[in-house]
C-alpha positions in Angstrom: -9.8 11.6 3.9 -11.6 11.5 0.4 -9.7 9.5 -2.4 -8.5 11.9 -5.2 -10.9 11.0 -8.6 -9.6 7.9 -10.1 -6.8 7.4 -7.4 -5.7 3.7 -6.9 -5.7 2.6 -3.3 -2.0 0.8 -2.9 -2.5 -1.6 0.2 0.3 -1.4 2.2 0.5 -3.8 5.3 2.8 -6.4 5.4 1.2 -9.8 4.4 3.4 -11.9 6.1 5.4 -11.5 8.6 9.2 -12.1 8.5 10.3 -15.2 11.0 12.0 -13.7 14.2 15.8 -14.8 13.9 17.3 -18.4 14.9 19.1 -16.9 17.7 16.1 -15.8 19.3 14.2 -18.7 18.4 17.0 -20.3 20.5 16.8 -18.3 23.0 13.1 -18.7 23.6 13.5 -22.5 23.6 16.3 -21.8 26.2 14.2 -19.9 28.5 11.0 -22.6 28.0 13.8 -25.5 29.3 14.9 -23.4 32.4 11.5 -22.3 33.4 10.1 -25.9 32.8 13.1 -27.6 34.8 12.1 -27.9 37.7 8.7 -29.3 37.4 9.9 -32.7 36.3 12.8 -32.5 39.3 10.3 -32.2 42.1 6.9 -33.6 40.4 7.4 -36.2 37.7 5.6 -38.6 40.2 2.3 -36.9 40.1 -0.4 -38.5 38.2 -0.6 -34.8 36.1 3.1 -34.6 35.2 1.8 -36.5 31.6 -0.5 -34.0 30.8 2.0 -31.2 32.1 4.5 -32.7 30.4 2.3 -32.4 26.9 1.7 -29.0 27.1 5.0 -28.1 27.9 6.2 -29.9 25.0 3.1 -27.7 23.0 4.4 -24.8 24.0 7.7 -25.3 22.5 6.2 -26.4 19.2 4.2 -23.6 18.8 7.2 -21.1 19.8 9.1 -23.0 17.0 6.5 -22.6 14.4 5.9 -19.1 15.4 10.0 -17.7 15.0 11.2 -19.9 12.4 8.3 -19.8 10.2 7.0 -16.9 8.1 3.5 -16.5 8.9 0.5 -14.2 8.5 -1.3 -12.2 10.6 -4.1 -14.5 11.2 -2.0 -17.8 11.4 0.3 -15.8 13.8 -2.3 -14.7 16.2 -3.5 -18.3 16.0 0.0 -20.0 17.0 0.2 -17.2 20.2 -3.0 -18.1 21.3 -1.8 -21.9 21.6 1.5 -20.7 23.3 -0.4 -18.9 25.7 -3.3 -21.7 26.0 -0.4 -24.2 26.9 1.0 -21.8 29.9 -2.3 -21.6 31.4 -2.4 -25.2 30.5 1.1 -25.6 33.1 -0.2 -23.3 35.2 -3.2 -24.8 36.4 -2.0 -28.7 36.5 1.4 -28.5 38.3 2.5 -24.8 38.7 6.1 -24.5 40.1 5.7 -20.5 39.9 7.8 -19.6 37.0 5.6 -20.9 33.9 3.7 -17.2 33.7 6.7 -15.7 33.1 6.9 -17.6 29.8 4.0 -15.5 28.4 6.5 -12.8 28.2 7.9 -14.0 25.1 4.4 -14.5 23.1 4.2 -10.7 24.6 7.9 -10.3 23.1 6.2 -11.9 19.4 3.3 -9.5 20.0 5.1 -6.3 19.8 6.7 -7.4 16.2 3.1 -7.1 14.6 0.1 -6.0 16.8 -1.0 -2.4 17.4 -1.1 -0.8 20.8 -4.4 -1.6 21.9 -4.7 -4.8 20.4 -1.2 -5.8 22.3 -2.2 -4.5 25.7 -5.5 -6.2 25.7 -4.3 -9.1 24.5 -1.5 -9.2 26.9 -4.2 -8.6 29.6 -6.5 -11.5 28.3 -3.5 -14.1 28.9 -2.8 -12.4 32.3 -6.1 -12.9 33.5 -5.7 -16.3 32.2 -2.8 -17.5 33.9 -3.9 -15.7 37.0 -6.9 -17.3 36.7 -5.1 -21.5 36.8 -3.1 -20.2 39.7 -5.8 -19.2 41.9 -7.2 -22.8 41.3 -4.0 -24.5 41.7 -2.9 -22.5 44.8 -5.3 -19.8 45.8 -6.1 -16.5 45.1 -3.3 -15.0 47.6 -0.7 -16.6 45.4 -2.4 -15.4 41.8 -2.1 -11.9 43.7 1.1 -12.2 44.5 2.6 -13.7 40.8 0.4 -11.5 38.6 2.0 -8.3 38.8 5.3 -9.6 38.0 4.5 -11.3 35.3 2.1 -8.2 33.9 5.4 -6.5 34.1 7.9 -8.6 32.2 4.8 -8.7 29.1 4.7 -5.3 29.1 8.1 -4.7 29.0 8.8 -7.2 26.2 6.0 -6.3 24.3 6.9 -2.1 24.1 10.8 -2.8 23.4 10.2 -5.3 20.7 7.6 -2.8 19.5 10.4 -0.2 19.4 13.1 -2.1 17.8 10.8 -3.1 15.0 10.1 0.7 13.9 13.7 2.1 14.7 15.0 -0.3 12.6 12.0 0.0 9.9 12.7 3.6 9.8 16.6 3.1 9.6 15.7 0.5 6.5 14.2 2.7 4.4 16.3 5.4 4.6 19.4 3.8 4.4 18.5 2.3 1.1 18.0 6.0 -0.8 20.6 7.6 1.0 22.8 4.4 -0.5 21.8 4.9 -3.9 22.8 8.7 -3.6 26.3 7.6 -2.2 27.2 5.5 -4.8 26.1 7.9 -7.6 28.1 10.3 -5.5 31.4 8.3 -5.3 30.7 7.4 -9.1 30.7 11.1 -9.8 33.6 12.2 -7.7 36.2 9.0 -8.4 35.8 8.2 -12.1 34.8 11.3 -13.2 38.1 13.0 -11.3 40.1 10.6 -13.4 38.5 10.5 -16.6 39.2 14.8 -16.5 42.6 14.0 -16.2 43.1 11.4 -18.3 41.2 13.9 -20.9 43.5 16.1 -20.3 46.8 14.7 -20.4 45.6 13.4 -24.1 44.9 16.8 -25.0 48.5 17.5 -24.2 50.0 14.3 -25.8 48.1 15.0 -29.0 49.9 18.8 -29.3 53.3 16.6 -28.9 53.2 13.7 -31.3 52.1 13.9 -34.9 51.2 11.7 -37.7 49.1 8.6 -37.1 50.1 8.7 -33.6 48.3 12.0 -33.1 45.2 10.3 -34.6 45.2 7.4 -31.7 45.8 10.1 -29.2 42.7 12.1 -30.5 40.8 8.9 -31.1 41.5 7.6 -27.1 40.8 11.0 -26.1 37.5 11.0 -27.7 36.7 7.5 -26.4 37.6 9.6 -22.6 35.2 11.8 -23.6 32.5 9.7 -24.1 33.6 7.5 -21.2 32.7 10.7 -18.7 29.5 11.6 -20.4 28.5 8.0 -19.8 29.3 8.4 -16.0 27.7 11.4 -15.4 24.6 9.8 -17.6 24.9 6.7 -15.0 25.0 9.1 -12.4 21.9 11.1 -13.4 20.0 7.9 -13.6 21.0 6.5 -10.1 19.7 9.7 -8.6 16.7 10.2 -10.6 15.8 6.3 -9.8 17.1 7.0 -5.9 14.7 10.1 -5.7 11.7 9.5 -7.8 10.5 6.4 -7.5 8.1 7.5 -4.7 5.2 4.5 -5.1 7.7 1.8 -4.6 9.7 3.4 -1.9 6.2 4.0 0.5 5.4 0.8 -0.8 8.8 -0.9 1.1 7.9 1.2 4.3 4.5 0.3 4.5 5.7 -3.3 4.3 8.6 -2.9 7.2 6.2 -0.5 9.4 3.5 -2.8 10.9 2.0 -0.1 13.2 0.2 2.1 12.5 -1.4 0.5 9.4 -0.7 2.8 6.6 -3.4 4.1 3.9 -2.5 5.1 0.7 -4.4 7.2 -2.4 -1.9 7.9 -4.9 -3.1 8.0 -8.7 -1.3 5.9 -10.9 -0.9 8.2 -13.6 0.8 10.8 -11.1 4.0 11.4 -12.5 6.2 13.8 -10.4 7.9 16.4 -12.8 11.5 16.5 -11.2 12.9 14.5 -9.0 14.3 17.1 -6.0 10.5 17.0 -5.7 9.8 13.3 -5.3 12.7 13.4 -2.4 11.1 16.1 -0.5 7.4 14.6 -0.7 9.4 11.0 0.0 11.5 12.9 2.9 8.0 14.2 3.9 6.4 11.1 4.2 9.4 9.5 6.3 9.2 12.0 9.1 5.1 11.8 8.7 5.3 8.1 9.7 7.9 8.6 12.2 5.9 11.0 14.5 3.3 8.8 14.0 5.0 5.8 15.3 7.2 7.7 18.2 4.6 10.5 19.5 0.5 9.6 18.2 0.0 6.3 19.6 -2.0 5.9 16.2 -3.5 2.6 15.1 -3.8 4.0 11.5 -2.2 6.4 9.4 -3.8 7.6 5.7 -1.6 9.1 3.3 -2.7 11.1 0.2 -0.8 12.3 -2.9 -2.6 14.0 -5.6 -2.5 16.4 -8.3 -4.2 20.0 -7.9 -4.3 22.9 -9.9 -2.0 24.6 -7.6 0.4 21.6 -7.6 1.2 18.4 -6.0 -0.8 18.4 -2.6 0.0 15.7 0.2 -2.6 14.9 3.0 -1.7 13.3 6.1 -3.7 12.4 9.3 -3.8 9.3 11.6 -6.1 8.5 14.3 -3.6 9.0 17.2 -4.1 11.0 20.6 -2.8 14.3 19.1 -1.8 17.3 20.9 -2.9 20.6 22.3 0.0 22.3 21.0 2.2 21.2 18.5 6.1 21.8 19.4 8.0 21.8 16.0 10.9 19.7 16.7 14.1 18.4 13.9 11.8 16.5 12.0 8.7 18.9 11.3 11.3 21.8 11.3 13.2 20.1 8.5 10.1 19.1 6.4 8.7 22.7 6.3 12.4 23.8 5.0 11.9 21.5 2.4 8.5 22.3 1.3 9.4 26.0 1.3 12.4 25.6 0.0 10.4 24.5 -3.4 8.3 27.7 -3.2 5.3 25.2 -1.5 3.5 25.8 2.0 3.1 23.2 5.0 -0.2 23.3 7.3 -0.3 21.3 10.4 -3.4 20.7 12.7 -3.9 19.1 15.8 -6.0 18.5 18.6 -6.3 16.4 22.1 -7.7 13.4 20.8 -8.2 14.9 17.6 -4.9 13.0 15.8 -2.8 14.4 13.5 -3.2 16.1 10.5 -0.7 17.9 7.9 -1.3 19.0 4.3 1.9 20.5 2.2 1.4 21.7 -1.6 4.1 22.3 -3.9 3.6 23.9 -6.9 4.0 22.0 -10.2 7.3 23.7 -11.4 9.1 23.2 -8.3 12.6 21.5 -8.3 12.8 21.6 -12.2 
């Protein structure tokens, strides 16, 4: 997709990755000492127990470092690969048949960051690995016999971290502007309701009393007055920030969305003329991102906003397996209401293999 003239390319993948919580971390080391028990119980004799013991004790390291530290990417990757290098590591000096399933929780780490592809064929790579040691340590009827199970439990770590992470990026960011819109809702509603009434019952004080007291009635009833056009000016604000502040909010779900990696061309002079517009290209977006995290199987999704002479046009397409038919379900439904509902039109194409592509244009005026 070709960058609009003098667009600004925002990058937006995460550069670090947030540390998994303690409680997992916990867990993790939990599972390494149960799995690792009883090695020491029935081999701590054997002139390899020293140099099983080491790895082991590697492999908890590098678990610790990788779910209580903030890393990147690249360090990330690095610290998995010396997990995984220490289970083979167990494996192949004193197996007691248990160790591979410890891979399942680099697998678990995986699915927090890596693409699809990048997951399984990693998650294969450390497989072969470990199946690999225990054909040497026992024989090829045993690594047989171990590797499937222990293919399964990776796999099955690795797709429902995977899923958490983008439920709950999804949820993120639109909890936050639906939160914004509640409290300038409950702003509106509670003190304006009162600030009415208290108007009013000074407008009726000030027709009973007379002299200098009808002068501090008028004067509090002014001050009322002004106190409700400051709300509803408060009010305004909240929604206008909640609604049009498009950059920064695809900015945040880029940053919480790991996969796909997201590509944005937005100018930086684009300013969006109302802000029931900026919602509906922002709403647009959402649901963009979340068929392409639920349904494409895409490693990379490329967003484009620009400005056209018959409006605000916004490009979409990602790399993912795509569709012969494309079944219009809640999400796509709701987005071409949207878009039509601001006098705009919504195109969607798609193909086996082909991705996914949309493009929606909304004329200039729309929303004012």
């Amino acid at each position: 997709m070709p960058a609009g003239a003098g667009a600004a390319n925002i990058p937006l993948m995460a550069d670090t990755q947030r540390p998994i919580s303690s409680r997992l971390s916990l867990a993790g080391l939990g599972a390494w000492l149960l799995v690792s028990l009883p090695t020491p119980l029935s081999a701590a004799a054997s002139p390899r127990f020293p140099f099983w013991l080491l790895a082991s004790l590697g492999y908890a390291a590098a678990l610790t470092v990788a779910t209580r530290r903030p890393l990147g990417p690249r360090a990330l990757r690095l610290v998995l690969l010396a997990e995984a290098g220490c289970v083979v590591a167990m494996v192949g000096l004193l197996s007691n048949g248990f160790e591979g399933s410890l891979l399942a929780i680099a697998a678990a780490q995986l699915g927090v960051f890596a693409s699809l592809p990048e997951g399984a064929l990693w998650i294969v790579g450390q497989t072969a690995a470990a199946g690999t040691a225990i054909a040497l340590h026992w024989t090829p009827r045993a690594a047989a016999l171990l590797v499937p199970p222990y293919l399964g439990l990776q796999l099955f770590a690795f797709f429902l971290l995977r899923q958490l992470v983008r439920e709950g990026a999804i949820r993120a960011v639109r909890s936050r502007l639906e939160e914004r819109l509640r409290i300038a809702q409950e702003l509106h509603d509670a003190l304006g309701h009162h600030l009415t009434a208290m108007s009013l019952n000074l407008e009726a004080a000030a027709h009973q009393t007379e002299g200098p007291a009808r002068e501090s009635v008028r004067t509090a009833q002014s001050l009322a007055r002004s106190l409700l056009s400051d709300v509803k000016e408060i009010v305004r604000t909240l929604k206008a920030e909640a609604e049009v502040d498009l950059a920064g909010e695809l900015s945040r779900l880029a940053l919480e969305v790991p996969s796909p990696r997201i590509h944005l061309t937005m100018p930086p002079e684009l300013r969006l003329p109302s802000p029931a517009l900026a919602a509906t290209l922002l709403r647009c977006v959402q649901e963009i991102v979340t068929n392409a995290i639920r349904h494409a199987s895409a490693r990379n999704l490329w967003i484009e906003l620009v400005e056209s002479p018959d409006g605000v046009r916004l490009c979409a397409r990602d790399d993912g397996q795509g569709t012969a038919a494309v079944q219009p379900g809640n999400g796509l439904s709701g987005m071409r209401r949207r878009v039509e509902e601001l006098g705009g039109t919504l195109d969607i194409e798609s193909g086996p293999g082909a991705g996914f592509a949309l493009r929606a244009v909304v004329p200039p005026a729309a929303g004012r």
